[in-house]
N, C-alpha and C positions, 0 to 999 in steps of 0.2 A: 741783495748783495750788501753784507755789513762791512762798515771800516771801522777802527780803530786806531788813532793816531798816525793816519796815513797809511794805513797797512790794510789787508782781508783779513776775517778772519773765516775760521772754517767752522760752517753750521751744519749741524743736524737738525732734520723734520722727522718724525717719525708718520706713523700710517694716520693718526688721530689726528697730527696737524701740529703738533708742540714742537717748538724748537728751541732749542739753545747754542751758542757757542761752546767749542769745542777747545778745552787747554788739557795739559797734562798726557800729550802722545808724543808720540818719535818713531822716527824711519818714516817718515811720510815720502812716500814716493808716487810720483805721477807718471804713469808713462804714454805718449803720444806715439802716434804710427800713422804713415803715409794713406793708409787705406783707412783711415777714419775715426779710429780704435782709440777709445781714452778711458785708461783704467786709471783707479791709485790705490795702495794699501797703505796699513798703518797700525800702530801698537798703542793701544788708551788704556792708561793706569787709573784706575778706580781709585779716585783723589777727593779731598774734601772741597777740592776748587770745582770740580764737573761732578760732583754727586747728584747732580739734577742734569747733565747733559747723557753720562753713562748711558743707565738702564735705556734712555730711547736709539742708543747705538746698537742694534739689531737687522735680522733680516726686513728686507723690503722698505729699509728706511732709507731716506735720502741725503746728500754731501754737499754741501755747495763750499765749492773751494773757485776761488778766482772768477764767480760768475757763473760757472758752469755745474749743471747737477748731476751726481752722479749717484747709482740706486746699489745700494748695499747687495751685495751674492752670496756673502763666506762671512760668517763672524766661527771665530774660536775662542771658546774661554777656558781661562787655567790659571793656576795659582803660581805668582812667582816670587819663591821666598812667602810671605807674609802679605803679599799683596796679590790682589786680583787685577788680570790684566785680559784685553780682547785682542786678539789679530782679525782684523779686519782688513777687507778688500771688496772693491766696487766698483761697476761698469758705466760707463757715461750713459745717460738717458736714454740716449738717442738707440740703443740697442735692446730698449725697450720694444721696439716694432717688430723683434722674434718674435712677442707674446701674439702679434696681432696680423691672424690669418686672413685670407683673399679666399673666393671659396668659388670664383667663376675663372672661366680660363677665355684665354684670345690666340688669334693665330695669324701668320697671313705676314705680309712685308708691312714690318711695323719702324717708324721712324721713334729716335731716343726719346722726345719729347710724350710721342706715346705711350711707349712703355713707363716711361717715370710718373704719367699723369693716371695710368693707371695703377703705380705699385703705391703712389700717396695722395688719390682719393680717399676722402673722408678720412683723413691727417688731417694734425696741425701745422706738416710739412708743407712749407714752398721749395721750390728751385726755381734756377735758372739757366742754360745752356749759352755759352759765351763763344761756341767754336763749331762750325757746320760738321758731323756725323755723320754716312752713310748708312742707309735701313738697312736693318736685315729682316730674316727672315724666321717667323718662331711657330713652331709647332705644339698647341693646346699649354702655352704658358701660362701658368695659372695655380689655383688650388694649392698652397705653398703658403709660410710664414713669409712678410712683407721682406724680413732683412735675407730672407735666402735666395728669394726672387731680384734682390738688390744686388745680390754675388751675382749671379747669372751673369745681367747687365750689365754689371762691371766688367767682367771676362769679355763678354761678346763683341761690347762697342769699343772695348780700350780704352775706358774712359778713369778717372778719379776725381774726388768732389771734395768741397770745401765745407765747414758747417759754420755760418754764424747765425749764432742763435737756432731757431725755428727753419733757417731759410738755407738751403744748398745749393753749390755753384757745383757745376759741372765741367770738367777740364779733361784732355789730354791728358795731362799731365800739372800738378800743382807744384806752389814751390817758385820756388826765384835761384838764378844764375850769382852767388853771392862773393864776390873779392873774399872769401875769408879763407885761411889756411888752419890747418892742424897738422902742427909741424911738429918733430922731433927736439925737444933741448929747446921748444919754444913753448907748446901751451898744452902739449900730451905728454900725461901722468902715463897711463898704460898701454897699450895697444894689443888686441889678442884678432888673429887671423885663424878661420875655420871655411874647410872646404869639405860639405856633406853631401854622401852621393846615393843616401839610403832612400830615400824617395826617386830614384832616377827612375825614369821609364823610356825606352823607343817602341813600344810595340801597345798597342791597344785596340781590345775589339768592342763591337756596342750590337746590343740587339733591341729592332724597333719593335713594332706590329705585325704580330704572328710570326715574330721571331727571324724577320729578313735581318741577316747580317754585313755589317757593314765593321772592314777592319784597316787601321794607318799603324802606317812605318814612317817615323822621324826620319829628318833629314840625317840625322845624325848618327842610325844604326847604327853604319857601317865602320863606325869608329871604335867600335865596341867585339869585344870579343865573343860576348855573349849577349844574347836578345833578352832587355830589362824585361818584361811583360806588366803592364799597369793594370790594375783591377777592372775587369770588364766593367761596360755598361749595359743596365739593361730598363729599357723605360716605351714603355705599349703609347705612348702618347707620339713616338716618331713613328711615319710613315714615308719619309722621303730619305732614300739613302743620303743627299747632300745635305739636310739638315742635321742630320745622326752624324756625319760625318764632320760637320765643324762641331759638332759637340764635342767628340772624342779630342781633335787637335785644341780646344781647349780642356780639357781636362788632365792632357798629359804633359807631366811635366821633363823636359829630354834634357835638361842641361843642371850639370852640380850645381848646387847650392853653396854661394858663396858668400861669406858675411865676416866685412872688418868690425869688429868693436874696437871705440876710441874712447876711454875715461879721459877727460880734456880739464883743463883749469877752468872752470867759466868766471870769466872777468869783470858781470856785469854788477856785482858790488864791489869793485874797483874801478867803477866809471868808463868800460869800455864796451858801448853798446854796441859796434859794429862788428862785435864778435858771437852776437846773438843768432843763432840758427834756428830755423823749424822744419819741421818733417817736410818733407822733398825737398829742402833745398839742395843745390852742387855746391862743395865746396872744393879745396884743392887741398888733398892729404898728398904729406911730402913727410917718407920717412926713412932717411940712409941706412940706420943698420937692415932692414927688411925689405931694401931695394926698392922702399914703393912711391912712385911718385905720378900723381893719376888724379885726373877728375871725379870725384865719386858723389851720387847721390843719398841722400840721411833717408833711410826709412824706419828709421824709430831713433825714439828721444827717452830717455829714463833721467828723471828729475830729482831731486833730492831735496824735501826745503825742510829748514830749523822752525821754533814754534813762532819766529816772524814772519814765516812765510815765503823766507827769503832762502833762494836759491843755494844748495852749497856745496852738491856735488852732479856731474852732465856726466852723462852718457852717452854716446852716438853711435849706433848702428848702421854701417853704410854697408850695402848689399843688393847681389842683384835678385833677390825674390824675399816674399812676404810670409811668415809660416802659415801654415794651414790650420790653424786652430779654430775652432768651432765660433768665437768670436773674430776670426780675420778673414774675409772674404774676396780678396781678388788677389791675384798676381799682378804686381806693377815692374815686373821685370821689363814686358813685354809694352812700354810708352812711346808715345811718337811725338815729334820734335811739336813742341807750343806755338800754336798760328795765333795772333793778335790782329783781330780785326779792328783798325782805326777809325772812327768819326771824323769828318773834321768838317766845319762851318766858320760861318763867319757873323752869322745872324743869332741874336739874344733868344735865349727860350727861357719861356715862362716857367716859375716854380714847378708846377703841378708839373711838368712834363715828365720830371722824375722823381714823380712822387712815390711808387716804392721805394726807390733807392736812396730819395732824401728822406725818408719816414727810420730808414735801417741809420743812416748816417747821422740824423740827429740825436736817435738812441746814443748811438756810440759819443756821440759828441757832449752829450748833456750826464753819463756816465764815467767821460775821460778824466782821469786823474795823469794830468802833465806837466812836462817843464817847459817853457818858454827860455828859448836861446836868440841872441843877438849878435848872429854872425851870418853876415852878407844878407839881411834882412832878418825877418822873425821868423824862426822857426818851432813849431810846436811839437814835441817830438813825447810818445806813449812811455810812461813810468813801466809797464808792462812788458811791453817789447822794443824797444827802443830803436828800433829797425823802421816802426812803423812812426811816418813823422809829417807836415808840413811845413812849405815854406812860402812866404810872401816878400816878396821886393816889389821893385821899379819893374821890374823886366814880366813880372805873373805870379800868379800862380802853380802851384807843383804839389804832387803826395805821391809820397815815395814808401813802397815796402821795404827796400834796402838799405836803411840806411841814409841815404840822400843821395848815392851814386845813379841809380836812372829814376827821369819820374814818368811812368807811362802813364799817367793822368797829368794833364795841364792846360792851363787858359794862360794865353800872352797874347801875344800884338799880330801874330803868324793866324789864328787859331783859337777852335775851343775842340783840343786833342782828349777822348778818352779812350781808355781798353773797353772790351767789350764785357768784361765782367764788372766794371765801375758804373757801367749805366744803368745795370736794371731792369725794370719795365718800361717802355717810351709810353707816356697815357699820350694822346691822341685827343682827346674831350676839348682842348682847348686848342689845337692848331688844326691848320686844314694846308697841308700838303700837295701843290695843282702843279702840273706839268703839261702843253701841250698847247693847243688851243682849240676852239668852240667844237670842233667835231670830232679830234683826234688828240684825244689827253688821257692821262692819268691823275684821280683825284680821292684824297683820302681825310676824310674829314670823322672825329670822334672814331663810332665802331662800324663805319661803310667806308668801305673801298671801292671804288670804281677804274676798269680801265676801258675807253672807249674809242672804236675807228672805225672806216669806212672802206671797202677793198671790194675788188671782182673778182669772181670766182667761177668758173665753167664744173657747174656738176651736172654727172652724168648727160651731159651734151647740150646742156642748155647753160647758158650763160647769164649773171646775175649781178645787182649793183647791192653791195649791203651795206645796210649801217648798223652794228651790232655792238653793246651795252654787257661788258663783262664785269658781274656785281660779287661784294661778298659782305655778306650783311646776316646778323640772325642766326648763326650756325650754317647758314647752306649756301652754295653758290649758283651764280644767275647765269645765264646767254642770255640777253634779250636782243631781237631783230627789230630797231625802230622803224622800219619802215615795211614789213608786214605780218600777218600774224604767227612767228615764229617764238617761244618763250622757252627754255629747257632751265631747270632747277635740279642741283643736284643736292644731298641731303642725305645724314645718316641716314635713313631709309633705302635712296636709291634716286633714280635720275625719272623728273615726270614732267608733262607741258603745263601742269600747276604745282604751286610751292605744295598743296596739300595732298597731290598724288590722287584729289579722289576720284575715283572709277566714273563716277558720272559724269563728269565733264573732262577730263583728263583724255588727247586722243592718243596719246600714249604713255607708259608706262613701267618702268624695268626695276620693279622693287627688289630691294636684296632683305635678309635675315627676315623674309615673308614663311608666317603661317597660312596661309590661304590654303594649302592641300594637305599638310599633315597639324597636326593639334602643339606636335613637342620639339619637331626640326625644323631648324630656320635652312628655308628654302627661299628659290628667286623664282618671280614670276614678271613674264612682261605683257602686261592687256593694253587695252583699245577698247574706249566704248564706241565710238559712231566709226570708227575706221577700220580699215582691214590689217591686221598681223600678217605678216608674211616673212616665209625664211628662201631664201632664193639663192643658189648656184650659179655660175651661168655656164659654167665648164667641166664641175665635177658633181659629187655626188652632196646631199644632205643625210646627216645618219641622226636620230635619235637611238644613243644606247643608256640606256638604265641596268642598273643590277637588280633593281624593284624590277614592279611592273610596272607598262609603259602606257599609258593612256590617250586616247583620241576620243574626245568629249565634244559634244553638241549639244545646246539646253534649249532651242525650239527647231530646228532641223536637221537633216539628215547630213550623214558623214561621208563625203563626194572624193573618189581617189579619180585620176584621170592621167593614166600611164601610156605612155609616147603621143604626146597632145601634139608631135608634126604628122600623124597619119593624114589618111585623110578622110574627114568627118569627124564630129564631136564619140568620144568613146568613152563613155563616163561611167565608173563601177557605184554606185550608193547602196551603204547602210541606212537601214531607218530600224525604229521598231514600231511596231502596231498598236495603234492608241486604243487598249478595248479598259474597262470598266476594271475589269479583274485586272488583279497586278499580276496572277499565274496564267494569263491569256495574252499575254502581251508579247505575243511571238518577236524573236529578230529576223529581217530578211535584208539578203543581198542582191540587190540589181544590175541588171548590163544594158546598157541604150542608150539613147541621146540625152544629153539634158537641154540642149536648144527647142528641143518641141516636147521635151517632159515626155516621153513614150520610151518605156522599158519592153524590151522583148522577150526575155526568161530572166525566170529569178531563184532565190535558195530559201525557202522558208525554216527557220528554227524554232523547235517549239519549246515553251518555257516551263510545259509543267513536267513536274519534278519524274513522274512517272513515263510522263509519253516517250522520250528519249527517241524524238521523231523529226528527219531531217527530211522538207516537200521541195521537191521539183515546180514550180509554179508559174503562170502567166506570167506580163506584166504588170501584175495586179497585187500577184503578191496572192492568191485566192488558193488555199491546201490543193493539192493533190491534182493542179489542171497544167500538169508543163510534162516536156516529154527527156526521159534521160536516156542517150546514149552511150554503150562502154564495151569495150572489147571484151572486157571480164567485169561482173560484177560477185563480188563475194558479199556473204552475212551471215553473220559470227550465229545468228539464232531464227532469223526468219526473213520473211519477203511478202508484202503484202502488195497485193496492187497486179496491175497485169503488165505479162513481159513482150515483148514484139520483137519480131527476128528482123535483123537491118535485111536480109534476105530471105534462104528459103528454110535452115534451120535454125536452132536456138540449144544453146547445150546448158542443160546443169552439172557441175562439175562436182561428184563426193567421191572420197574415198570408200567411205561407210555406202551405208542405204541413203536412197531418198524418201523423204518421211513427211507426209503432210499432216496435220493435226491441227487441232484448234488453235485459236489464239494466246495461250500458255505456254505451247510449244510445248519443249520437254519437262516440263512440269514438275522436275525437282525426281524426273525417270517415272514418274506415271503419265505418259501420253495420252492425249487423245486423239486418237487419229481420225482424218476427215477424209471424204472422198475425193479420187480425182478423174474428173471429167474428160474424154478428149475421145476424137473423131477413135484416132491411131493411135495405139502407143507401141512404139518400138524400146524394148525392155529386154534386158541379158535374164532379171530375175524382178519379182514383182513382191513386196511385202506390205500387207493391209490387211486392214480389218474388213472394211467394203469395197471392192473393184465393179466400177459400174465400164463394162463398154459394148458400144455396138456389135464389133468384133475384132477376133485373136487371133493372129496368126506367128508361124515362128519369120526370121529375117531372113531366112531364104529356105530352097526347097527342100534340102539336105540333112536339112535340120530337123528335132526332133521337138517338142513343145512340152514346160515341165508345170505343174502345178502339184506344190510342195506343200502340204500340211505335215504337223509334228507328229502326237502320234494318235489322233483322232482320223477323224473323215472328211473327204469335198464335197460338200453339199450344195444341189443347185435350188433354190428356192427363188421363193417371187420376191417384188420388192422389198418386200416389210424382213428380209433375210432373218434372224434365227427371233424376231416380236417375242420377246420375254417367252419363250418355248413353244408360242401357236403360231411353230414353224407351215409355213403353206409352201412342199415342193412342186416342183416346176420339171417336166418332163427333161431329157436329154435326147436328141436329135443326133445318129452319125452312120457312117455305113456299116460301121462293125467297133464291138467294143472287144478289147484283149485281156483278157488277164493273166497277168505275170506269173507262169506256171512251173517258169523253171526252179530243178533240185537246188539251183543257189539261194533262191529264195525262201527254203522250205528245211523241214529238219522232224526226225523223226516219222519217216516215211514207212508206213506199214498197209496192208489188205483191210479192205473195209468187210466185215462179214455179220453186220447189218441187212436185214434186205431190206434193200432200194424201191421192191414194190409195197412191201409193209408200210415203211415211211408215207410211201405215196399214199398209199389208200388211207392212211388216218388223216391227211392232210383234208379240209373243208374249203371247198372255191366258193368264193362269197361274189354277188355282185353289189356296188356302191356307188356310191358319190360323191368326189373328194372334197372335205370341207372348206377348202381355198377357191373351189367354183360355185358354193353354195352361196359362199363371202361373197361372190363377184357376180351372183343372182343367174349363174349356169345352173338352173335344176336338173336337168336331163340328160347331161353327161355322162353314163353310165360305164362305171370299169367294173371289171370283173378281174379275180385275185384272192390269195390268202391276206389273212389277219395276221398280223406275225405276233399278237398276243397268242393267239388258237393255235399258231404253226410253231412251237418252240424248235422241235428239229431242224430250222431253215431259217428260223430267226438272227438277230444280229445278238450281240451281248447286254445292250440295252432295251432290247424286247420292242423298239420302235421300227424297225427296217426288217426287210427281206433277203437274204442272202441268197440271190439269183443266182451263184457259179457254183453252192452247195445245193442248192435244188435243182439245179441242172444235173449235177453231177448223181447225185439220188436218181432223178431220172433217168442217167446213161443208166446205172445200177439196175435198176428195173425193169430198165429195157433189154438188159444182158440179162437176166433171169427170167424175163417173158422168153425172152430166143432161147433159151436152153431148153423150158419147160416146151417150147413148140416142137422144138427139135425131138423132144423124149416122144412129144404126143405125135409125131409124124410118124417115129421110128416104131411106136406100139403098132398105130395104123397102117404102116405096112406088114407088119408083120402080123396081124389080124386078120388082112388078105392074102396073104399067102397061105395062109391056115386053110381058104376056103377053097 
């Protein structure tokens, strides 16, 4: 900060670091705003005096006017007349923090202090908070330019802030209650009144995550003839309608926009400092012809200084809202009345205790350029603002913002009185703070806090003497029980019986933002190493529900569920799994029985390999295929292996289809292979197989008729070895009479056989043999007698291996009716032979 002859002057830096003084501009204007905002512009003539300041008057250069730096946005150049000139305009520094992103988010009931200390980490920002706040409540805040997350903040807590230097105070509301007028026909040159209603809104709606909608109606619709409607919101980071919902009642704005501009005389190079204002202050505008006569507070200031530097034309804006422009971020329509939290002692503190705030104030003090006045003691009152002043008598000390009308800072003879924003940081390093005595105090010495007592307490029906040690030291806070061993430490981490949480010594443990089950979500977990976890009810239910999956984990034994434990007797369900070598042998099973004597009585075996997809019934052992299941109905979607036993006297398989036994493929993608079925009886509507072995067949009562159905082949009885790759070996038929089906329904094209039936006969050759199925079974001597149905084609079957018995029979009647005929002629000759005689 340069001076000259008692004056600033205005510098430029440019990006390389070169600077110079600045002459040869006009219209320098600064303008100031309640909410933080300090621009200025200006006009520089390309003069012989600044022909080394000019050319570094460009983008992203810097302005130091009054102390304060401000980074160039806008240069414009253009020829005026014969000379070259820039319009420039530039934003205070401090709005530099748009450039500079936050790229994590937080969520959860955050108090102001938090949220600040997270939007100016890794800043060169400080603050400070001078008035208690209430938390709210913020959903995935985050991932954002710093100064937009700074609107936020400002909206949510209704707050506004001061900037000296580096360092921000945080306020209700800033600004001072100041005796000054801006009166009519006394110190206002113009006055213009505007009331704009084009941003009005009463109605706004917001959509959160997966689009739940959340919509508000201002108190104030109803005044209105028609519903404003404000620009939705839409933002996947809300999941709770009442957080979505104070969003929107900050966002909407429900009342006109109403703003006095006041061009005023500023008086203060005519020597009248108490006419000096700054943004927030109240002043009292009093103006008859426009009937206004009213409290009102300055939310913007428009400056005006000549190349002294010196003030020469004010502007004030008093209004109840802020505009919305991309560099103005909060509404301060909506402020709450300023609480001043007092100090007050009586005891001397040592330098260092306010050692930030004396580190700020010596700055200021070894920078001030002031006048010392001698009226009612010395007063030292700022060249700058003149508002801002001290004073020392007989009576104290005082520093006043206003003027000299109130001092809310001051040391007398009562007192050492400050505001809660003149203190600062309190450092603690050099006092120790004790209240109480040897067993029941409060004691705060450097950066440990202690509060300490002793009390009875009856838990859970036992009653106890404590002496318990409330610490806060190191980032985390203590319990400790001095007199047994009880310790609890809570800690960004989460709450454990050691500061360090670790599992090995720790008998409990409730970690929060833990990875221990996923790799990328901060999850909670609470362990125990030597003790038992327990979640307990005594009246209602315990529910884990997940939207994952839910896990019950065991890492040396088995998982023990024990449902209605008032029966009577121990009735304990356990999982295990079966420790085998192979990691696909390693069945799961479930057990039922005692755990007081470790004896299981039936169990569920599951088996792990990927193929078997095999659920066993098993001892309590846990041993495949030795436990017995009973079921009214058992169905299976493809097969049944294993044997079934009737609770009584029978047993039903129940199909709609056939019952179909086969090997263990089953239907095999529709090529079966079908297996035998064994049994004493079978009582059967209809019977379908490749092999029927049984003792014997009868139909289900007497009435009935018995059907054995082939397609369009033969039934063939043969011996075991049934049709042996074609050295078929039959087997006799046993009955008292065999029928065949002779009726015309079954027959077609019926005509006179005029064949003869003894010709047939007589060519026929009766063989006697031996059939090679008794030769096989070491029968030599069996001897049948019979045609060859190769030799007998007349009588044969169509594949030349069988004898067609009801066509040879039938040949036979044939024959036999052509014997009786020829008898008959030869009777008839023979009578009539003898008659001759």
């Amino acid at each position: 900060m340069l001076w000259k002859g008692g004056r600033y002057l205005l510098i430029v830096t440019d990006l390389n670091g070169e600077s110079e003084s600045l002459t040869g501009f006009t219209k320098l204007k600064r303008k100031r705003r309640v909410n933080g905002e300090r621009t200025i512009r200006f006009i520089l003539f390309s003069l012989t005096q600044n022909e080394y300041a000019y050319p570094l008057v460009q983008q992203e250069s810097l302005i130091e006017l009054a102390g304060e730096e401000y980074r160039i946005k806008y240069v414009k150049e253009h020829m005026k007349g014969k000379v070259l000139i820039k319009e420039v305009e530039a934003n205070h520094t401090f709005f530099d923090l748009i450039n500079s992103r936050i790229y994590t988010k937080i969520s959860g009931s955050k108090s102001l202090f938090e949220i600040l200390n997270f939007i100016f980490k890794d800043t060169d920002y400080t603050f400070s908070i001078v008035e208690s706040v209430p938390n709210k409540t913020w959903e995935e805040f985050g991932e954002d330019n710093r100064l937009s997350l700074l609107q936020d903040v400002l909206k949510s807590y209704s707050v506004e802030f001061e900037r000296n230097g580096t360092h921000l105070t945080f306020k209700s509301e800033i600004g001072s209650k100041l005796d000054v007028q801006f009166r009519y026909s006394h110190n206002i040159k113009t006055i213009s009144h505007e009331i704009d209603s084009n941003d009005l809104s009463t109605y706004i709606k917001g959509y959160g995550k997966d689009g739940f909608e959340v919509e508000y109606y201002s108190p104030l619709y109803e005044n209105y003839d028609i519903l404003h409607e404000a620009p939705e919101v839409r933002d996947e980071r809300y999941t709770n309608a009442d957080s979505l919902l104070e969003r929107l009642k900050r966002e909407i704005n429900d009342t006109p926009n109403l703003s006095i501009t006041v061009d005023y005389l500023d008086l203060r190079r005519n020597g009248y400092p108490y006419e000096v204002v700054n943004e927030g202050d109240y002043i009292l505008l009093i103006h008859e012809p426009l009937n206004i006569d009213l409290d009102a507070r300055i939310v913007e200031i428009e400056e005006e200084f000549n190349l002294m530097l010196e003030p020469i034309n004010t502007k004030v804006t008093l209004s109840n809202y802020s505009s919305n422009t991309s560099d103005e971020f909060v509404n301060f329509s909506k402020t709450q009345k300023q609480v001043n939290s007092l100090f007050n002692g009586n005891a001397k503190l040592p330098y260092n205790v306010l050692d930030d705030a004396v580190k700020r104030s010596t700055e200021a003090l070894q920078s001030a350029q002031t006048e010392l006045e001698f009226v009612n003691g010395i007063i030292g009152r700022s060249k700058i603002d003149p508002n801002q002043l001290t004073i020392l008598n007989s009576e104290g000390f005082g520093i006043s913002k206003d003027g000299g009308q109130t001092f809310t800072e001051a040391i007398t003879a009562d007192g050492f009185n400050l505001s809660a924003g003149a203190i600062g940081t309190l450092d603690a390093n050099n006092v120790t703070i004790f209240g109480g005595d040897a067993t029941d105090y409060t004691r705060i010495e450097g950066s440990f806090l202690e509060s300490r007592g002793q009390f009875t307490r009856t838990w859970q029906g036992n009653t106890y003497n404590h002496d318990v040690s409330l610490e806060f030291q190191n980032g985390y806070f203590a319990a400790r029980s001095l007199n047994d061993d009880r310790n609890l430490y809570y800690s960004n981490f989460g709450i454990s019986t050691f500061a360090s949480g670790n599992q090995n010594e720790s008998s409990g443990t409730i970690e929060f933002f833990s990875y221990d089950y996923h790799p990328t979500r901060k999850g909670l977990t609470i362990s125990s190493v030597g003790g038992v976890v327990a979640l307990r009810s005594g009246l209602e239910r315990v529910i884990i529900d997940a939207y994952d999956h839910a896990y019950l984990r065991s890492n040396q034994q088995q998982v023990r569920i024990q449902p209605r434990s008032h029966v009577v007797g121990n009735n304990t369900f356990t999982f295990h799994v079966v420790d085998n070598a192979e990691a696909n042998e390693q069945d799961g099973v479930l057990f039922f029985g005692s755990e007081n004597n470790g004896t299981w009585s039936s169990g569920l075996r599951f088996s792990k390999i990927l193929n078997g997809n095999t659920l066993y019934v098993t001892n309590g052992d846990g041993d495949r295929g030795t436990g017995n299941l009973e079921a009214f109905t058992i169905r299976a979607n493809k097969s049944f292996i294993g044997a079934l036993e009737a609770p009584t006297d029978n047993a039903y398989v129940q199909v709609n289809g056939a019952l179909r036994v086969t090997d263990k493929n089953g239907f095999n993608n529709g090529s079966p292979n079908y297996r035998d079925v064994a049994a004493r009886d079978l009582y059967v509507s209809d019977v379908e197989a490749r092999d029927l072995r049984v003792k014997s067949m009868r139909t289900v009562d007497l009435s009935s008729n018995f059907y054995i159905g082939v397609s369009t082949n033969e039934l063939r009885v043969t011996d075991n070895l049934f049709y042996n790759g074609g050295n078929t070996g039959y087997r006799p038929i046993r009955a008292s009479e065999f029928l065949n089906g002779s009726s015309t329904t079954y027959k077609s094209n019926v005509e006179d056989l005029d064949e003869s039936g003894l010709d047939i006969l007589n060519n026929l050759q009766i063989k006697r043999y031996v059939l090679q199925s008794d030769v096989d079974s070491g029968l030599y001597n069996n001897w049948q007698v019979g045609v060859i149905s190769e030799l007998s084609p007349e009588v044969a079957t169509t594949d030349g291996k069988a004898v067609n018995l009801y066509k040879m029979l039938s040949y036979s009647v044939k024959a036999i009716q052509e014997l009786s005929e020829e008898v008959s002629n030869q009777n008839k000759r023979i009578n009539d032979l003898e008659m001759m005689q």
